[in-house]
C-alpha positions in Angstrom: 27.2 10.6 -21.2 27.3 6.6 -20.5 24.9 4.5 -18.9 25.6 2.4 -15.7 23.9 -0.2 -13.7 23.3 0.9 -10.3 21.0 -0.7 -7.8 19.6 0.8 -4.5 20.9 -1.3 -2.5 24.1 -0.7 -3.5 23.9 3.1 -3.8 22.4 3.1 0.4 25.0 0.8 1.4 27.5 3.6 -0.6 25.8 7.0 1.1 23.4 5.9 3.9 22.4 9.2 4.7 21.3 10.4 1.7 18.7 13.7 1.5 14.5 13.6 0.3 13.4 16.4 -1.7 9.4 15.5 -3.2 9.5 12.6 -5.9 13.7 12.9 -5.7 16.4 11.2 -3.7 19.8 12.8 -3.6 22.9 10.2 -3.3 26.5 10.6 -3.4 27.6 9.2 -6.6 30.0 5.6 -6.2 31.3 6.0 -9.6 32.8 9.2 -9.0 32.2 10.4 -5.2 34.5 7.3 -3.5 37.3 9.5 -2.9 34.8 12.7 -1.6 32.8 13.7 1.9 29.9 12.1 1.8 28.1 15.4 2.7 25.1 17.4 1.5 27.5 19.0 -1.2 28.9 16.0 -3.1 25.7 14.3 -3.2 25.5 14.4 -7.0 23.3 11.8 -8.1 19.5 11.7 -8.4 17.1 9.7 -8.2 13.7 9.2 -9.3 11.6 7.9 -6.7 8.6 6.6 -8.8 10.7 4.9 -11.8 14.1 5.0 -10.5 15.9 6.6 -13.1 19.0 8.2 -11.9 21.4 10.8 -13.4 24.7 12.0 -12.1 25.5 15.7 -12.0 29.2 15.2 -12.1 29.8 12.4 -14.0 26.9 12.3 -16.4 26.2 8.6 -15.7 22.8 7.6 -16.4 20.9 4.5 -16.3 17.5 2.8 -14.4 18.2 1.6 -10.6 17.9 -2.8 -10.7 15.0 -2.7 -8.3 12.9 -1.2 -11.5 13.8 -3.2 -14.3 10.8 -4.6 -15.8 10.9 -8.0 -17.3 9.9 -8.1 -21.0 7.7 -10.3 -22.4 9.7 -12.4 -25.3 7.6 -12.0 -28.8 8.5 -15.0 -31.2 10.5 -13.8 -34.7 7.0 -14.6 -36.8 4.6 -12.8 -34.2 6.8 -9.8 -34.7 7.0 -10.3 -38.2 3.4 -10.7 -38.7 3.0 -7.8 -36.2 5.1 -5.4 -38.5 3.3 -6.8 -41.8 0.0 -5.9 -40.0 0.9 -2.6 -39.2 2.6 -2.0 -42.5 -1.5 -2.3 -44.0 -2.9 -0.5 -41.4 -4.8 -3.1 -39.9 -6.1 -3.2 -36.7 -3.3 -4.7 -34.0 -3.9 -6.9 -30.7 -1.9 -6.1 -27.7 0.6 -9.6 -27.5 1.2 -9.1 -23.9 -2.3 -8.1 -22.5 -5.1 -10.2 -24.3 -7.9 -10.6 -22.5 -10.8 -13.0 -24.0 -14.2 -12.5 -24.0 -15.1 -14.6 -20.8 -12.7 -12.2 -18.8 -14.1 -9.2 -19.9 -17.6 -10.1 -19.8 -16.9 -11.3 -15.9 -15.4 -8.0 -14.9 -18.2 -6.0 -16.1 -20.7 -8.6 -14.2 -18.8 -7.7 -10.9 -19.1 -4.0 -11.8 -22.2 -4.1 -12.4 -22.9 -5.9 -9.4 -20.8 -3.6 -7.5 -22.5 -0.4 -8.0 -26.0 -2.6 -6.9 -24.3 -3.5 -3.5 -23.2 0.4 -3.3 -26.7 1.3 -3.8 -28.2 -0.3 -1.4 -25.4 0.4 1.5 -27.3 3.6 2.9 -29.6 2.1 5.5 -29.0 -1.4 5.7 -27.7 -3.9 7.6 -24.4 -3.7 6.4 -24.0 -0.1 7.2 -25.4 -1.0 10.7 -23.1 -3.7 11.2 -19.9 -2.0 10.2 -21.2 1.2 12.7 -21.7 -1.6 15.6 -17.5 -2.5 15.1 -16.8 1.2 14.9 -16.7 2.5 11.2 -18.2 5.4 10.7 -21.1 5.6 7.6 -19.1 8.3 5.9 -16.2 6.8 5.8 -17.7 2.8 4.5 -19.5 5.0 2.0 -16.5 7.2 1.0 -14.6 3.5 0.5 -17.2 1.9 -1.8 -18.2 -0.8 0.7 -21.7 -2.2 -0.1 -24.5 -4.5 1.2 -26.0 -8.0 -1.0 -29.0 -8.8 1.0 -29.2 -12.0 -0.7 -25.5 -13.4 -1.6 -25.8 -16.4 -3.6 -24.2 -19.5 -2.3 -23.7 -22.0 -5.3 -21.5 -26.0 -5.1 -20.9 -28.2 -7.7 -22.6 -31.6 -7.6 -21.0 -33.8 -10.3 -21.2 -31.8 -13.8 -24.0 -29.7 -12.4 -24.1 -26.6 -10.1 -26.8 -27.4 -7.5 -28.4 -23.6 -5.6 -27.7 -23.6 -1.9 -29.5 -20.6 -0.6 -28.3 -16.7 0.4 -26.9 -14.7 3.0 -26.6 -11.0 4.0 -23.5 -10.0 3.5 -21.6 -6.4 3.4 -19.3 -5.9 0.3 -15.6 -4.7 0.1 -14.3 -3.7 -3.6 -10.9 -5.0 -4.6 -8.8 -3.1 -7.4 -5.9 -3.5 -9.6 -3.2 -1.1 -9.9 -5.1 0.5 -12.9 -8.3 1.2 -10.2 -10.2 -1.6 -11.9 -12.8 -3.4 -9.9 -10.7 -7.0 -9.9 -12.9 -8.9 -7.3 -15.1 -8.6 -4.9 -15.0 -9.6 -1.1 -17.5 -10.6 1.1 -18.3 -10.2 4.8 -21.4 -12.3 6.4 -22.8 -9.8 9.0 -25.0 -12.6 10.7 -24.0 -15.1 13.0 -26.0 -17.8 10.8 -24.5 -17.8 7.1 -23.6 -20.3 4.0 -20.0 -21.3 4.1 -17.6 -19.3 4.9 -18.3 -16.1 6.5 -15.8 -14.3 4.5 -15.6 -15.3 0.7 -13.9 -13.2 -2.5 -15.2 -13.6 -6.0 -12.5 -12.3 -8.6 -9.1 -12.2 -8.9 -8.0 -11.3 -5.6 -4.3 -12.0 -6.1 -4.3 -8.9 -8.4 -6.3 -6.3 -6.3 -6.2 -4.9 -2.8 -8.8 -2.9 -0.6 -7.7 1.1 -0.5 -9.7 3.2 2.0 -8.5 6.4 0.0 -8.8 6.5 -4.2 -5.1 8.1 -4.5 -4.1 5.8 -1.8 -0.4 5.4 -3.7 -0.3 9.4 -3.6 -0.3 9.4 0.7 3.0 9.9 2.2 2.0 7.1 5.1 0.5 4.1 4.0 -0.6 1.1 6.7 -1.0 -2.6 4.8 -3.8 -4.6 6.5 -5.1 -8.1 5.9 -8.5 -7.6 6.0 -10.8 -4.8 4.5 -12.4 -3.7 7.8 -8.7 -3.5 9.8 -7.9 -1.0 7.0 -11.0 0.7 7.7 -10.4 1.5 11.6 -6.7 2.8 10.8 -8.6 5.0 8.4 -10.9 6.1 11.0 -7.5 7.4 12.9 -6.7 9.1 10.1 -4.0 6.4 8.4 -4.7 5.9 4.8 -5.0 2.0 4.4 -4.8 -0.9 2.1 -6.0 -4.5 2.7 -4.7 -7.4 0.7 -7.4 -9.8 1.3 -5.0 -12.5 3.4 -2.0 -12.3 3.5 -0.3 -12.2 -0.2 0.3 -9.6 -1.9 0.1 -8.6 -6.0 3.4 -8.5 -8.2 3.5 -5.1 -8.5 2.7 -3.7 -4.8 6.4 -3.5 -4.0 6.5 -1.0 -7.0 3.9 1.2 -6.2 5.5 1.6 -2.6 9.2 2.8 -3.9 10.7 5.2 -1.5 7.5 5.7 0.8 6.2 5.2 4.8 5.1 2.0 5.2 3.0 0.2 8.2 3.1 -2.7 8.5 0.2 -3.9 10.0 -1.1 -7.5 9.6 -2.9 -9.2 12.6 -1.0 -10.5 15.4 -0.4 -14.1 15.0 1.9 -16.6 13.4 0.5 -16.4 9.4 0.4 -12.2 10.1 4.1 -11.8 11.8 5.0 -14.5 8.3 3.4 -11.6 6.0 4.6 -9.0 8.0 8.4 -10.2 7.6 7.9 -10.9 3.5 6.2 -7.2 3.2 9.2 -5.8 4.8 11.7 -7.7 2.7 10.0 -6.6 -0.4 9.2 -3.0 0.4 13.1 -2.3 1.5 14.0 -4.2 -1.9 12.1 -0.5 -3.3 13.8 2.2 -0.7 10.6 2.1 1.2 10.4 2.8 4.9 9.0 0.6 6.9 7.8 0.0 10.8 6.2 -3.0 12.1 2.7 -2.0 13.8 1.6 -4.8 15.4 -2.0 -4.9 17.5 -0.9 -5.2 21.4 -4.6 -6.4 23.2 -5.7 -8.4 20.1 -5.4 -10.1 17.3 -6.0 -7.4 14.5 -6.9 -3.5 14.3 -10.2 -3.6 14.0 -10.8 -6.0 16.9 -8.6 -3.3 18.9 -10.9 -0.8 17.6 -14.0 -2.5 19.2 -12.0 -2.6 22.6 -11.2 1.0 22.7 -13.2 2.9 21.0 -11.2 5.4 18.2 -10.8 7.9 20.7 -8.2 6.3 22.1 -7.1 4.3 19.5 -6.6 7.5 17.4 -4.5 8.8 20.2 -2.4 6.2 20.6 -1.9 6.2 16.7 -1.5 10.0 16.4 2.4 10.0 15.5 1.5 8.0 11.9 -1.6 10.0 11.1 -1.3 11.6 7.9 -2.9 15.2 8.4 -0.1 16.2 11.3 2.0 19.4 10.6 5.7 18.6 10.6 5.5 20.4 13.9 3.0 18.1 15.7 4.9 15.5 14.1 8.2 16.4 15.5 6.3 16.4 19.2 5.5 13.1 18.6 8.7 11.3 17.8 10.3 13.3 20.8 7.9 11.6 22.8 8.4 8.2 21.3 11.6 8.6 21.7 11.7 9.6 25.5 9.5 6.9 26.3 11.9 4.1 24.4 9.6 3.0 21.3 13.2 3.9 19.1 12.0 2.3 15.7 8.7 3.8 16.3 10.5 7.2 16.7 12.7 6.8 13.9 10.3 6.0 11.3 8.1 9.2 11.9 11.0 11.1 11.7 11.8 9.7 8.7 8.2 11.3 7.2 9.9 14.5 7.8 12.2 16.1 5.6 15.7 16.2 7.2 16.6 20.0 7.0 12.5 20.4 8.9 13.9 18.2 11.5 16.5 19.4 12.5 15.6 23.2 12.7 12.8 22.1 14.7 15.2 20.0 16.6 17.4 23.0 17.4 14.2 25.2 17.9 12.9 22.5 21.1 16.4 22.0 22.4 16.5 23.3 26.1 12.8 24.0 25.8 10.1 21.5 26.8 11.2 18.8 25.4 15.0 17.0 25.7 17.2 17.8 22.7 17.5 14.2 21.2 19.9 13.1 18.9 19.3 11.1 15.7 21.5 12.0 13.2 
């Protein structure tokens, strides 16, 4: 049993048809399969879809796909030394690659705290009012942890001192970390008249995102937004949803997409289509699947929301919505198909397991829809 480096771009452009099975990926092996079908039968190597280890059936090579590799923090010979020394007495030890001081710490339990205020007072208020007027339901703002500051504090810094500008009502988005830790928090003003900006984060937002669902990384379709309340109305159409606060994304997003459906769904201009193209890059780097939904009438999803009410939009958006049986599914990539959206139609049916789609292929052949073929 040896140990090989593989990568996944090398092992699709070996076996592009290679089979799904839960948190597995089946290939056929290019250390030993070159001279073999590449068929359902010889596809001997596994792999791991949430860490990318891989292990070959026939050949017993082993190893970690590239695209997972993480890099290593380099500890100096007299950190470790004095590390070892430490632990040799039993002493208490400090993490060398996450310390955190005492300023960090202290502001991420003020934002917490903070948080759960704004949360408190959502039920009722203008916030929840104003989110209802743009088509978000109170259940589901609720469900997402969105709050409401009836007096945000607007502060600027006049020489060495911080001179108090005055307060807005705003409605509150929490932004997470990978770890579900509250990382920032992003702000909304739900009045025409408001201090500054009318949208303004506090926190590390290059480290967090918006999730409309807690065990967002666990949904087999997943739609990236910029903005909190776009994420919102594809959750209203039943789409779990991220937002990433603009248009960049955290270090370790690409990772927690490996080998899953991916929307792409940033607004409909210049900076959006930019994002849209880098997201793509770096979730194909990780075996994900991706499709480019982009907003036809307006600039974003939840401005599309406002001009069509989720009826429709929930009907136009029905072949990505999460709750369909593979059935209904199917039905809706045959009708994507027959009406020419091809990439749209080939991503759903990618959500599908391959043997499910093609028995229900040969079950609608001849019936009422067209037999179509795909693979």
């Amino acid at each position: 049993m040896h140990e090989e480096f593989l990568s996944l771009n090398e092992l699709e452009n070996f076996d592009s048809r290679s089979s799904s099975r839960g948190k597995e990926r089946r290939f056929c092996c290019p250390r030993c399969g070159a001279a073999k079908p590449k068929d359902a039968a010889h596809r001997s190597l596994a792999v791991n879809t949430e860490n990318g280890a891989f292990f070959c059936h026939r050949c017993q090579s082993k190893g970690r796909l590239k695209e997972f590799w993480e890099e290593r923090v380099q500890i100096p010979k007299k950190t470790r030394a004095r590390q070892k020394l430490i632990s040799h007495f039993s002493l208490e030890t400090v993490d060398y690659k996450q310390q955190k001081s005492a300023g960090d710490l202290e502001k991420e339990e003020n934002l917490a705290d903070k948080m759960s205020d704004f949360q408190k007072n959502f039920s009722g208020s203008p916030a929840e009012s104003y989110l209802s007027k743009r088509g978000i339901s109170s259940e589901i703002a609720i469900r997402t942890g969105c709050g409401y500051a009836p007096k945000w504090e607007h502060w600027e810094k006049d020489g060495e001192k911080w001179r108090f500008k005055g307060t807005d009502e705003r409605v509150i988005f929490p932004v997470y970390n990978r770890d579900r830790k509250l990382v920032a928090l992003h702000t909304r003003a739900i009045n025409d008249e408001h201090i500054n900006s009318s949208k303004i984060t506090r926190g590390n937002k290059s480290d967090g995102i918006f999730a409309t669902r807690k065990d967002i990384f666990n949904s087999g379709i997943v739609a990236i937004c910029e903005a909190p309340i776009d994420a919102l109305a594809l959750e209203m159409c039943g789409i779990p949803a991220i937002a990433l606060i603009g248009t960049g994304s955290p270090d370790w997003l690409g990772l927690k997409f490996s080998f899953k459906q991916v929307l792409i769904a940033t607004d409909a201009d210049l900076a959006g289509d930019k994002a849209a193209f880098n997201l793509q890059n770096q979730m194909l780097a990780r075996g994900a699947k991706t499709y480019r939904l982009r907003p036809r009438t307006a600039k974003d999803w939840a401005e599309v929301l406002e001009e069509i009410g989720v009826e429709k939009l929930s009907e136009f958006l029905r072949p990505f919505a999460e709750n369909l049986s593979n059935e209904e599914r199917f039905c809706e990539a045959v009708k994507l198909y027959e009406s020419g959206r091809t990439e749209a139609y080939q991503f759903v049916v990618n959500c599908m397991p391959l043997k499910v789609f093609a028995d229900l292929r040969e079950m609608y052949a001849g019936k009422s829809f067209s037999e179509v073929g795909a693979f």
